[in-house]
C-alpha positions in Angstrom: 125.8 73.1 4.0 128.7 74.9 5.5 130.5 76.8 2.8 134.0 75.2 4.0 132.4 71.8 3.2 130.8 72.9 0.2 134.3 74.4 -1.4 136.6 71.1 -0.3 133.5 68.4 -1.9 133.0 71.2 -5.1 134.5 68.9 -7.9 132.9 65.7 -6.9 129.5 67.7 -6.5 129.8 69.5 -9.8 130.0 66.0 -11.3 127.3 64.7 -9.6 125.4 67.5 -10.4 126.2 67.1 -14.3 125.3 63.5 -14.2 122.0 64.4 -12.7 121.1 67.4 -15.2 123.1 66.6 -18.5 122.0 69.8 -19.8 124.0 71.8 -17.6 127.5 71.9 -19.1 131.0 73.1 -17.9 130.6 77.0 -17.9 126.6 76.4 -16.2 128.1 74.5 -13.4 130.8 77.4 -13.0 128.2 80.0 -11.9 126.5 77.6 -9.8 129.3 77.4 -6.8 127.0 78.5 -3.6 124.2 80.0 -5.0 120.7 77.8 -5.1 118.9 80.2 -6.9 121.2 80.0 -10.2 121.0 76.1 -10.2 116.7 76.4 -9.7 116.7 79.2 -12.5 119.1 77.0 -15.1 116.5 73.9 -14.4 113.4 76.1 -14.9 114.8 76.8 -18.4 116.8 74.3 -19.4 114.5 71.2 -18.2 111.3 73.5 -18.6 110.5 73.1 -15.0 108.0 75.0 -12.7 110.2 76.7 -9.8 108.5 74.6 -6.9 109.5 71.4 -9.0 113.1 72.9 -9.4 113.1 74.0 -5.7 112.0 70.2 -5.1 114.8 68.6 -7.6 117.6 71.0 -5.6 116.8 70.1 -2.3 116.4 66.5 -2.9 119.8 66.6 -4.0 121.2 68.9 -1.4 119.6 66.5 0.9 121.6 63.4 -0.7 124.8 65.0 -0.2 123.9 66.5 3.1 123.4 62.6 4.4 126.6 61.4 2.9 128.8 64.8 4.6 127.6 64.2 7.7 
């Protein structure tokens, strides 16, 4: 996603992205902003996930929100 996107859709993504993964409270979300990796190491630990099924979990909801932005 272009970062511009990314920064103007942030709020409505963050609370997508706490719906999806109700684990993941206020301050996770906060160091998420832009960085992939952060989100796939929270779900590893917090959901007890291997990293290819985090990767997987990520991208399927990039993906989502990629089809609606464009």
């Amino acid at each position: 996603m272009l970062l511009n996107d990314v920064k103007s859709k942030w709020e409505q993504i963050r609370h997508e992205m706490q719906a999806k993964w109700q684990r993941l409270d206020n301050a996770n979300l906060d160091q998420v902003f832009n960085q992939e990796d952060v989100l796939i190491d929270m779900l590893e630990k917090e959901y007890g996930l291997s990293r290819a099924l985090a990767k997987e979990e990520v991208r399927i909801f990039e993906n989502s929100w990629r089809n609606r932005m464009f």
